[in-house]
DRENLUM-391327 format. One record per residue (C-alpha): residue number from 1; x, y, z. Coordinates in steps of 0.2 Angstrom, whole numbers. Layout:
REM DRENLUM-391327
- num; u; v; w
- NUM; X; Y; Z;
...
***
This chain:
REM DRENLUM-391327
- num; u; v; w
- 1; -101; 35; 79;
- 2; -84; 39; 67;
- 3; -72; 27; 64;
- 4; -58; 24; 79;
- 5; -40; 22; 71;
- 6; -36; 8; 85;
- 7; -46; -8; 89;
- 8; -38; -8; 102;
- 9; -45; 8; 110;
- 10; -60; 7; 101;
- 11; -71; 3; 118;
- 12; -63; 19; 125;
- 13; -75; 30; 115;
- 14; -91; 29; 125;
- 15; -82; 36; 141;
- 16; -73; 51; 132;
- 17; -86; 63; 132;
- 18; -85; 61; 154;
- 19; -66; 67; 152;
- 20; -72; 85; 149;
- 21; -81; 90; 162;
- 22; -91; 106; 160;
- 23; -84; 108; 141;
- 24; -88; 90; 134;
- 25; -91; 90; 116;
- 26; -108; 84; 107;
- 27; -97; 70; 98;
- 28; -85; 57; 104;
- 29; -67; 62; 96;
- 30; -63; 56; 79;
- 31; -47; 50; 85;
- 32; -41; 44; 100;
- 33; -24; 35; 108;
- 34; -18; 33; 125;
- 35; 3; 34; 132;
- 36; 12; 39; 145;
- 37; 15; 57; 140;
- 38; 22; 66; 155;
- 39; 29; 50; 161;
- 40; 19; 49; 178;
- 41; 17; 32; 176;
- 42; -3; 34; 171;
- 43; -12; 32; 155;
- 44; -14; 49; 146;
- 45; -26; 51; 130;
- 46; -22; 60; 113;
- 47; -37; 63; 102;
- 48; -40; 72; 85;
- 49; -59; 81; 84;
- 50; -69; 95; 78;
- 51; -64; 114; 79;
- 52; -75; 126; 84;
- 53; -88; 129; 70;
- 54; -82; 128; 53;
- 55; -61; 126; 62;
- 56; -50; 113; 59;
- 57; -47; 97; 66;
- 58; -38; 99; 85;
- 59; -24; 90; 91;
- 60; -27; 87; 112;
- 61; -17; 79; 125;
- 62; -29; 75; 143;
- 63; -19; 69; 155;
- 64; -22; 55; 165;
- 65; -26; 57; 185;
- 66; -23; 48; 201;
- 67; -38; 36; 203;
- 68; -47; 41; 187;
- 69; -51; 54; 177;
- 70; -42; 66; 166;
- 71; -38; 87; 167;
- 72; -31; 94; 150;
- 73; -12; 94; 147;
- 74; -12; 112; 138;
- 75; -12; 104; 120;
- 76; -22; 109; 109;
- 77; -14; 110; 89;
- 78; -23; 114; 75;
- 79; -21; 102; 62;
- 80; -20; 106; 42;
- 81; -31; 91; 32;
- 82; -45; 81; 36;
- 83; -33; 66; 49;
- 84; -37; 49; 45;
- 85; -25; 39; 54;
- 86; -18; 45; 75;
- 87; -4; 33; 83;
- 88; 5; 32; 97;
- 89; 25; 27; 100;
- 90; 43; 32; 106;
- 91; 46; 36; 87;
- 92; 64; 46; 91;
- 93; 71; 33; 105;
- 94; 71; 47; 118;
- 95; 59; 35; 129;
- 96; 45; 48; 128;
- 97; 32; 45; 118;
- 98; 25; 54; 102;
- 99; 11; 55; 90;
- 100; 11; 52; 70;
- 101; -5; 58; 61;
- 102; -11; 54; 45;
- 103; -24; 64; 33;
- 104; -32; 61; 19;
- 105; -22; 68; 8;
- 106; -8; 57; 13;
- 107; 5; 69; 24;
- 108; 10; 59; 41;
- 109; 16; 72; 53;
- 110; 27; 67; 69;
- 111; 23; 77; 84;
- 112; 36; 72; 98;
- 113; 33; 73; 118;
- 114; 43; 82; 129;
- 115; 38; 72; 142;
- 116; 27; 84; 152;
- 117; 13; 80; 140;
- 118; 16; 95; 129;
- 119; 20; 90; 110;
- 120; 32; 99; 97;
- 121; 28; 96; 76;
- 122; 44; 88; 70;
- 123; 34; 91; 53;
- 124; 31; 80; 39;
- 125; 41; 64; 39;
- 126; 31; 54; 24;
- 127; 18; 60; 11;
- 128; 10; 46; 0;
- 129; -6; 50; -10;
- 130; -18; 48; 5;
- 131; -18; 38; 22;
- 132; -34; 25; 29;
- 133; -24; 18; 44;
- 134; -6; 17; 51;
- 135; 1; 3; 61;
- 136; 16; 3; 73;
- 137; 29; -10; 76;
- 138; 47; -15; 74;
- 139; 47; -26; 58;
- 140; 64; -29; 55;
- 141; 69; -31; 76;
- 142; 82; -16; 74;
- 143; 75; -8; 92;
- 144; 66; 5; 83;
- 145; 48; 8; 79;
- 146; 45; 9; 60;
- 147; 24; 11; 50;
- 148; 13; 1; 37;
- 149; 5; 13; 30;
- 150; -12; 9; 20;
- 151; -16; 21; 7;
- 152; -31; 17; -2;
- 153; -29; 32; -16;
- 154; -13; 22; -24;
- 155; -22; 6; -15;
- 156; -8; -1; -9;
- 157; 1; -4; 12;
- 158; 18; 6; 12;
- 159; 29; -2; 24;
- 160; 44; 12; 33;
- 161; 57; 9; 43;
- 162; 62; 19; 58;
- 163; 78; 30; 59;
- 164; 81; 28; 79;
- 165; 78; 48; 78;
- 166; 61; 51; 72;
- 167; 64; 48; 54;
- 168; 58; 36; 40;
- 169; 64; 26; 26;
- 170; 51; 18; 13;
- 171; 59; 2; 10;
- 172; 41; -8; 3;
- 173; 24; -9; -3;
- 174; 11; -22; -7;
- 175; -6; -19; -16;
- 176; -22; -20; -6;
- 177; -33; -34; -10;
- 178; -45; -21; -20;
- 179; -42; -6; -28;
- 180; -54; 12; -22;
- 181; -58; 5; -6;
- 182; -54; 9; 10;
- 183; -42; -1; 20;
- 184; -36; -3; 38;
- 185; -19; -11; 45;
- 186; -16; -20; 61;
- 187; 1; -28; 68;
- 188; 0; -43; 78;
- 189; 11; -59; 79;
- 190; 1; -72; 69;
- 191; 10; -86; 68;
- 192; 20; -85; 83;
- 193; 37; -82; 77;
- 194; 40; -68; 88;
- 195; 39; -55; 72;
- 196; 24; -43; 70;
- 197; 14; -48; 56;
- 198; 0; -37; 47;
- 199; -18; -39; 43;
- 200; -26; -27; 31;
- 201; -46; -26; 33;
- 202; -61; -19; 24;
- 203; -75; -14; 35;
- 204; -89; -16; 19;
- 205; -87; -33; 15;
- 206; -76; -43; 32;
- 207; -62; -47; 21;
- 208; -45; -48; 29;
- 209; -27; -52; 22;
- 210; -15; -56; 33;
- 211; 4; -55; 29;
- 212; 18; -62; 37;
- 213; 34; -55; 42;
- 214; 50; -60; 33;
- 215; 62; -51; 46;
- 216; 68; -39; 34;
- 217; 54; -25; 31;
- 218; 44; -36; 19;
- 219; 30; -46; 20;
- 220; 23; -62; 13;
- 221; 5; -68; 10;
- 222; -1; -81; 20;
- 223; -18; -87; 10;
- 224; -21; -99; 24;
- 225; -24; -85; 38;
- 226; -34; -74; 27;
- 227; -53; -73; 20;
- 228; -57; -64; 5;
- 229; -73; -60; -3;
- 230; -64; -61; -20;
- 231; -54; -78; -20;
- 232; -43; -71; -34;
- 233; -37; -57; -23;
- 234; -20; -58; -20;
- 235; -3; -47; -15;
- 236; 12; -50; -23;
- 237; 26; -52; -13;
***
């Protein structure tokens, strides 16, 4: 089974394939993330996977019905690179949401709802030199949505902060605990400030780092909360 770019959908997977019907795939999707897309008030899906044959990656919205189940919402975009990363969030502040996707080679491209479930490429808002994993949340508490970014080619988190209208500004970056390897990111309140904190993860050895939220876009160690395989592992900060 392929990596899933949200713990917290992860147990999602093994019902995907029943969304299809007659034209389910062989493979659970690479990708997959639920929102409101047509604003019905019921959980759609979003999901990245194979092209026909040798085809790129596609882009798909299935939208979510009455009492179960899902029909397609008539998106189906073919995406460029190999996508690394798919999240979810009102990244514009029109109060629909919209997609980011993130490849390999480290181009995250916005895809904003319409609400009706169809999606239109805003294009490219951040290129680093590749993407692992994106996490969503408002760092500084401005009201907007801004990204961690983990990028395991520079092996370092980027950390951007939302515009209000579908645009970033890179305002930070910490190193990842090693370098070469690949790195997720989560965003969770850990210490009960009320701030979203970050935890970055390596599925080889069950190392975790976990950095706290300054308030401002920045983010600080916290030793205490994390376990690395290599005690000299550290961020600066």
């Amino acid at each position: 089974m392929r990596r899933i770019a949200w713990i917290a959908i992860a147990g999602m997977i093994a019902v995907a394939p029943a969304l299809y019907a007659e034209d389910a795939p062989d493979e659970a999707p690479h990708l997959v993330v639920t929102a409101d897309f047509n604003r019905d008030g019921i959980a759609d899906l979003a999901q990245v996977s194979e092209g026909k044959g040798s085809g790129p990656r596609v882009l798909t919205v299935l939208l979510g019905r009455p009492g179960g189940g899902f029909f397609s919402g008539g998106v189906e975009l073919a995406l460029k690179s190999d996508p690394k990363s798919l999240v979810a969030g009102d990244f514009n502040g029109d109060g629909i949401p919209d997609l980011l996707v993130g490849d390999e080679d480290g181009v995250v491209t916005e895809f904003l709802g319409d609400g009706t479930g169809k999606l239109v490429s805003a294009g490219e808002i951040a290129h680093l030199r590749s993407v692992s994993a994106i996490a969503v949340a408002d760092f500084n508490h401005d009201g907007a949505l801004d990204l961690a970014v983990s990028d395991s080619q520079d092996s370092v988190v980027t950390v951007l902060l939302g515009n209000r209208n579908g645009s970033f500004r890179t305002v930070w970056s910490f190193p990842l605990p090693t370098r070469g390897k690949f790195f997720r990111v989560f965003t969770a309140d850990f210490n009960g400030d009320g701030l979203p904190d970050l935890a970055v993860t390596n599925d080889e050895d069950g190392s975790f780092q976990v950095m706290l939220n300054n308030g401002n876009g920045t983010f600080t160690y916290a030793p205490q909360l994390s376990r690395l395989v290599d005690p000299n592992a550290h961020c600066a900060t």
